[in-house]
C-alpha positions in Angstrom: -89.9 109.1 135.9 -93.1 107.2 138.0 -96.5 109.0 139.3 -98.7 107.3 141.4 -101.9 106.7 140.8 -103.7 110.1 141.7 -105.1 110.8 144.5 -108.0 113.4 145.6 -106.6 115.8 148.0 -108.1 118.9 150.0 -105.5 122.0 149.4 -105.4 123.9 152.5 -106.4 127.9 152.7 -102.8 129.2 152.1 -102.5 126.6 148.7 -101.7 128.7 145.9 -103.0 128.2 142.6 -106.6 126.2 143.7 -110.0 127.8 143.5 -112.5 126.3 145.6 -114.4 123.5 143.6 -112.0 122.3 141.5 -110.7 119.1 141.7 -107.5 118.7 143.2 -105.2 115.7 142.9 -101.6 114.6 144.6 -99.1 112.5 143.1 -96.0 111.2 144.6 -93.4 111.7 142.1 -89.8 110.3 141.3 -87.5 111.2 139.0 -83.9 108.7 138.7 -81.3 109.7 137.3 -80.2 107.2 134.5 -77.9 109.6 132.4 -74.7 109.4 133.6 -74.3 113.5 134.0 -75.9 115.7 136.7 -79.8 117.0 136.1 -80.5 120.8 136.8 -84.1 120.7 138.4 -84.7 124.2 136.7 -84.7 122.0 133.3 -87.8 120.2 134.7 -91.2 120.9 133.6 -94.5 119.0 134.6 -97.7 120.4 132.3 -100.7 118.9 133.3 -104.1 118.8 130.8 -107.5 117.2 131.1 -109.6 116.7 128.2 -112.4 118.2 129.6 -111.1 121.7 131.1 -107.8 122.7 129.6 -104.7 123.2 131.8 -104.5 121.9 135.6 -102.0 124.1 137.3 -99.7 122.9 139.8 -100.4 123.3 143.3 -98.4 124.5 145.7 -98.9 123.7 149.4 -96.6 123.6 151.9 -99.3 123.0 155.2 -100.0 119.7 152.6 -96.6 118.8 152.1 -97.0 119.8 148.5 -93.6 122.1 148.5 -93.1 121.7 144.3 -89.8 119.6 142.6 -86.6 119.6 144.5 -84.4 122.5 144.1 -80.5 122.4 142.6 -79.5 119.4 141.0 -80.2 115.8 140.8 -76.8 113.6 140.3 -75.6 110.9 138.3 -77.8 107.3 139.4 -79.7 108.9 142.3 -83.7 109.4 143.1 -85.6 111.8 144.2 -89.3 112.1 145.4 -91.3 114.4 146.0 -95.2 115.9 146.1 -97.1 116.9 143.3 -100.3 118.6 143.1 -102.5 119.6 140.2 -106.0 121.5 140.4 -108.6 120.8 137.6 -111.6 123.0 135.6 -113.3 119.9 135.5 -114.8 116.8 137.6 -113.3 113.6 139.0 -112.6 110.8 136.5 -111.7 113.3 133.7 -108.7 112.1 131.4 -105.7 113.6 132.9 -102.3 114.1 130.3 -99.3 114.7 132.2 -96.6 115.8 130.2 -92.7 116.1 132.0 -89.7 117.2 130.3 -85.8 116.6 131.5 -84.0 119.0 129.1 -85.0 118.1 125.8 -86.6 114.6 126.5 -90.4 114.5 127.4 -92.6 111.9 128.5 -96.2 111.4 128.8 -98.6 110.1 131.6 -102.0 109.4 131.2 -104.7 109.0 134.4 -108.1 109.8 135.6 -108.6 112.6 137.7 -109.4 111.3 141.5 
């Protein structure tokens, strides 16, 4: 799993979980496929924290190209990658935690909010 660096990004009216004011951030993401068996994409999580302000919900926003993890399954040695956006309680440079989870496996990224 790789996330870009973040990146500040201006949600569109129709974006769906951003108030106005927070700060929102996009992140290309990929997931590979390294396991030899197929991944379900409904056993994929992303959970996104910042120090400062609690949880950072995902963003969804499809006038952004922000359309949330790929549907269906992800086989055996292949990639996918796709747009991620997170909206924040809190002001740019904040530590941002994001935590994702394949099945049982999780992993952690650390950034500063953009």
């Amino acid at each position: 799993i790789k996330l870009s660096e973040p990146q500040s990004f201006a949600p569109t009216q129709f974006a769906s979980n951003y108030v106005k004011g927070q700060t929102a951030n996009l992140f290309d993401a990929t997931v590979t496929n390294r396991s030899g068996k197929t991944i379900d994409w409904a056993t994929v999580s992303f959970v996104s924290t910042t120090t400062a302000g609690g949880a950072c919900p995902d963003v969804l926003d499809g006038d952004s190209g922000v359309n949330g993890q790929p549907q269906g399954t992800l086989a055996a040695g292949q990639s996918a990658t796709f747009k991620f956006g997170v909206a924040c309680d809190t002001k740019p440079g904040a530590d941002l935690d994001v935590v994702i989870t394949v099945g049982s496996k999780n992993a952690s990224v650390k950034a500063k909010l953009a």
